[in-house]
C-alpha positions as CSV (number, residue, x, y, z in Angstrom):
1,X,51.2,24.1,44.2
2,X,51.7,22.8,47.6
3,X,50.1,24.7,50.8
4,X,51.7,27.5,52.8
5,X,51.5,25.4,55.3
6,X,53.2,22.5,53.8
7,X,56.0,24.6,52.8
8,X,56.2,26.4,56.4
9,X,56.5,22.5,57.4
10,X,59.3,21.8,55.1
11,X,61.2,24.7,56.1
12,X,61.0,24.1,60.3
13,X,61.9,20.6,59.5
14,X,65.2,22.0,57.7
15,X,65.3,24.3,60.7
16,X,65.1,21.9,63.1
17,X,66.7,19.2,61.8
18,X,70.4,21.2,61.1
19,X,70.4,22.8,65.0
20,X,69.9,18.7,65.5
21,X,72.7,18.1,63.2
22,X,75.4,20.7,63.2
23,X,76.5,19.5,66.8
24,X,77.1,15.9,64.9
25,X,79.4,18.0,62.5
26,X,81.2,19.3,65.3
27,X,82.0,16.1,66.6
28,X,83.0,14.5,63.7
29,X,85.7,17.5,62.9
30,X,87.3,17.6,66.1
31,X,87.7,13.8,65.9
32,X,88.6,13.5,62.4
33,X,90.4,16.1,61.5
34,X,93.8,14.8,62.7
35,X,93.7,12.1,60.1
36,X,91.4,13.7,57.6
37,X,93.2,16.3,56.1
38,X,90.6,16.5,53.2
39,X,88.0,16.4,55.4
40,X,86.3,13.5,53.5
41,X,84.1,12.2,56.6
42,X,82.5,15.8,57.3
43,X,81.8,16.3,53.8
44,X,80.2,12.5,53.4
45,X,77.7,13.7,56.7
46,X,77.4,16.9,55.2
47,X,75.7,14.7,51.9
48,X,73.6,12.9,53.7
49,X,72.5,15.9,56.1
50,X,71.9,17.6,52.6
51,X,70.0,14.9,50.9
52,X,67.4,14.1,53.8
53,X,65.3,16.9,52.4
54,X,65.2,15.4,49.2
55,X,64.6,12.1,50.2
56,X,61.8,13.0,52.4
57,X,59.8,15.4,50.2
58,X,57.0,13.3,48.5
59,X,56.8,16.0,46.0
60,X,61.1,16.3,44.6
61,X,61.5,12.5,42.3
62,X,65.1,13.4,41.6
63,X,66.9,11.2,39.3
64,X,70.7,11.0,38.6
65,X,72.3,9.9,35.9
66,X,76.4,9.2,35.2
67,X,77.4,8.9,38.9
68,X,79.6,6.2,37.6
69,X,81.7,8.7,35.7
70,X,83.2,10.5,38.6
71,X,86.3,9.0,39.0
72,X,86.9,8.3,42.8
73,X,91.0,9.5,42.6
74,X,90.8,12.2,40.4
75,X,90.4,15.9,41.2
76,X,87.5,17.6,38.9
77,X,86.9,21.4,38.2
78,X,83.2,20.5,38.7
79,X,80.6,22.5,36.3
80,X,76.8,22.8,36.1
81,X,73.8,25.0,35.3
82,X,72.1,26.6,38.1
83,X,68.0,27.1,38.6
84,X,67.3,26.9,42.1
85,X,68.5,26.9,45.8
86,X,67.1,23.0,45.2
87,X,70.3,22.5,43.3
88,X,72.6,22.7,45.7
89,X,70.8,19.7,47.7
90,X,70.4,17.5,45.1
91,X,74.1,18.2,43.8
92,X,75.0,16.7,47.2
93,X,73.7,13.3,46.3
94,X,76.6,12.9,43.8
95,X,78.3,11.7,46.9
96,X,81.5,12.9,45.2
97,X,83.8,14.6,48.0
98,X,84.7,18.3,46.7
99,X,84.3,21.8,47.5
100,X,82.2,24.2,47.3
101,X,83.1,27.6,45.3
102,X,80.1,29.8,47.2
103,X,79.3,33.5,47.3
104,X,80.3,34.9,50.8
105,X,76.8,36.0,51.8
106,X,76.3,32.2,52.2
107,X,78.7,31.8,54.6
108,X,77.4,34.1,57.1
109,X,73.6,32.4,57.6
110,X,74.0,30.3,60.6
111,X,74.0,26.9,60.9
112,X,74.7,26.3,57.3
113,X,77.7,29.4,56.9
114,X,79.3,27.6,59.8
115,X,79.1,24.1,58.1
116,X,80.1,25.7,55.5
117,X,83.4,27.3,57.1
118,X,84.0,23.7,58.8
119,X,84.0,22.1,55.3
120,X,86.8,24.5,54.0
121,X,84.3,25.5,51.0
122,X,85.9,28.4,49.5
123,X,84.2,31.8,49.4
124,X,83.7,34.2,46.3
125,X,82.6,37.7,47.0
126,X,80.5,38.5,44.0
127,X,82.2,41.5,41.9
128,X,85.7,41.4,43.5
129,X,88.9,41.2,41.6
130,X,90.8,40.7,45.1
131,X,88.0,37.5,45.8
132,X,88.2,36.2,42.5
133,X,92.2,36.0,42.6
134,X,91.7,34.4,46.0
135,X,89.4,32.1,45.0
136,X,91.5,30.5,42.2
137,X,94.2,30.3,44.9
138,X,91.9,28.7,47.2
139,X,90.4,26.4,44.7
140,X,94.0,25.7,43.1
141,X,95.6,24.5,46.6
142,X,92.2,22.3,47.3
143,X,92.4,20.8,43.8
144,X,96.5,20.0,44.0
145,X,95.1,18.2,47.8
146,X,93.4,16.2,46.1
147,X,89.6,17.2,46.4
148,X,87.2,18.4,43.8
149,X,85.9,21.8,43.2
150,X,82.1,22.3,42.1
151,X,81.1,25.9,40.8
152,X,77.9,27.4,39.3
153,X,79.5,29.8,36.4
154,X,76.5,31.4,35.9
155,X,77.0,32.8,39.0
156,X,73.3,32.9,40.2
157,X,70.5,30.8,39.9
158,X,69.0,31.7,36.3
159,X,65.4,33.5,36.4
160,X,63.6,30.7,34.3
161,X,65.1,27.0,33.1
162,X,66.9,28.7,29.8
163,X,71.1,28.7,30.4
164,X,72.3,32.0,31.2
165,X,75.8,33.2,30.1
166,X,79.0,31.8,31.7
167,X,81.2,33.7,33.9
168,X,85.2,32.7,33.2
169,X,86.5,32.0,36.8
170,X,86.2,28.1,36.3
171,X,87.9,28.1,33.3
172,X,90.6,30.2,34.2
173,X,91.0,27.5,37.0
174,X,90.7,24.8,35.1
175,X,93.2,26.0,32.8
176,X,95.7,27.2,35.7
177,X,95.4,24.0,37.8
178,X,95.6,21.8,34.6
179,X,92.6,19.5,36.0
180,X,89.7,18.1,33.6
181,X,86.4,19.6,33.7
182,X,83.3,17.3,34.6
183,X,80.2,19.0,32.9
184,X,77.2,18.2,35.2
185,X,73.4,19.5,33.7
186,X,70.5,19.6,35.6
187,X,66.8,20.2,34.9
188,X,63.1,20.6,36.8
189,X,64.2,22.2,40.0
190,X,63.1,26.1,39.4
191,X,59.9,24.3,38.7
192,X,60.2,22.7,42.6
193,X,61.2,26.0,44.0
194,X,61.2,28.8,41.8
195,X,64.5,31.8,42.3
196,X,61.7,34.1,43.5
197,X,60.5,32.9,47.0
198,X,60.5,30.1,48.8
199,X,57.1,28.7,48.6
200,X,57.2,25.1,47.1
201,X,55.4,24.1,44.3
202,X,53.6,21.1,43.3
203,X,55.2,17.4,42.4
204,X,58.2,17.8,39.8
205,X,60.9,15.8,38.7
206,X,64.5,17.1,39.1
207,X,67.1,15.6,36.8
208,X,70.9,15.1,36.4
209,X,72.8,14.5,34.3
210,X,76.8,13.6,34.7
211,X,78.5,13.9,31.1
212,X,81.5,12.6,30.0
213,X,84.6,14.4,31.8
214,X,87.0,16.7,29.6
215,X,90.7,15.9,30.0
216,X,92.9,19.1,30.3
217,X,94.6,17.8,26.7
218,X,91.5,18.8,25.4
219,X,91.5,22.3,26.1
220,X,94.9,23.0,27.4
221,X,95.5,24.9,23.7
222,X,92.2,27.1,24.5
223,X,92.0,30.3,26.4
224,X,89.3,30.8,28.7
225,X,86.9,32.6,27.0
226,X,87.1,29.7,24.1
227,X,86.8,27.1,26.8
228,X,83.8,28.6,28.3
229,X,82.1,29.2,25.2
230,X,82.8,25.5,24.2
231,X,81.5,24.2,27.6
232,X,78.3,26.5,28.0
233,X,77.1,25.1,24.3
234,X,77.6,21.6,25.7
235,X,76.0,22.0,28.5
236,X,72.9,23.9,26.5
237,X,72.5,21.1,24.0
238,X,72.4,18.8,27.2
239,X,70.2,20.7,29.1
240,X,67.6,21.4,25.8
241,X,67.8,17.7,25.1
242,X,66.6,16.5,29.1
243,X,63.8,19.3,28.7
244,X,62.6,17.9,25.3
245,X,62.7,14.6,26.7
246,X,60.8,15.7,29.9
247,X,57.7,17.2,27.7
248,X,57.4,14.2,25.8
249,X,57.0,12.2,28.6
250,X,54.5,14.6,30.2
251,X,52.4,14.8,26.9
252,X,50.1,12.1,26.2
């Protein structure tokens, strides 16, 4: 397990290092945002910002696997398993422009909430029928523009690295907007920074894996809770198989 102290280190870096950077995404808005409706520049910064911390920590190898089947022109209800607070940097190496589907307590820590609010990453207020219906809307108009949408449907980071149960809201979109669903799994980071505190731990490897994208034909018959159910399963088998892989590797 790495130090206190290295970990204290890590986190005034990240500190540091976004007061440095969030006048840069300031810039680039006002300058861009006449021609850059989608906001396609901020969002690229935003993925590299997000990605220096796993590029400079010694102690995250993160592998990624099926980049080449995002499809640059085509608008994806983005779905994957969530573990740690890790996941959300090294989902930002897809270099894929989308959005965010976040809950609205994010949005209010600074530095990042205000990135955040810049990026037109749309908010979801845990437990709220009147934030859910919002959020489709939200997430409908920012698909039919053109841009991605990305969403954790467990709805929280999972207390171990077993698949916890879906939450519809994805679907539901999916299903409304008519858009295909890219399945995205992802394994090893609640061993690099567990749900409970925010000390690091020792050298892991963090995979992901892009699957194969499901066009709406595929599912346009199904209603959500069918579509959910069909998606959490292939995501699980997915997620079992990297993990199975990963011991064998580790064992000698």
């Amino acid at each position: 397990m790495i130090s206190y102290l290295g970990s204290a280190g890590f986190w005034t870096f990240v500190v540091i290092s976004s007061i440095i950077f969030l006048p840069i995404a300031i810039l680039l808005k006002i300058t861009t945002f006449t021609f850059d409706r989608r906001l396609i520049i901020l969002h690229r910064f935003t993925s590299y910002w997000a990605s220096l911390y796993t590029w400079l920590n010694p102690v995250w190898r993160v592998t990624i696997a099926g980049r080449d089947k995002i499809k640059k022109n085509v608008a994806y209800v983005m779905v994957c398993n969530h573990q740690s607070l890790v996941d959300i940097l090294v989902l930002f190496r897809l270099f894929a422009h989308f959005k965010w589907v976040s809950k609205a307590e994010n949005f209010k820590v600074p530095i990042v909430g205000w990135n955040m609010k810049m990026n037109r990453y749309i908010k979801l207020a845990r437990g709220s029928l009147r934030s859910n219906i919002r959020m489709i809307k939200d997430a409908i108009a920012t698909l039919n523009e053109g841009s991605s949408i990305i969403i954790f449907p467990e709805g929280t980071r999972s207390d171990s690295d077993q698949l916890r149960r879906f939450k519809p809201g994805a679907f539901e979109l999916a299903l409304k907007a008519k858009c295909p669903i890219l399945p995205i799994v992802l394994d090893g980071s609640s061993d690099a920074l567990p749900k409970a505190g925010i000390r690091l731990r020792g050298s892991h490897s963090i995979k992901v894996q892009v699957l194969d994208e499901i066009a709406y034909e595929m599912f346009s018959n199904l209603t959500a809770k069918e579509l959910m159910e069909q998606v959490h399963k292939l995501i699980d088998v997915e997620l079992k198989s990297l993990q199975t892989k990963g011991r064998k590797q580790v064992d000698p």
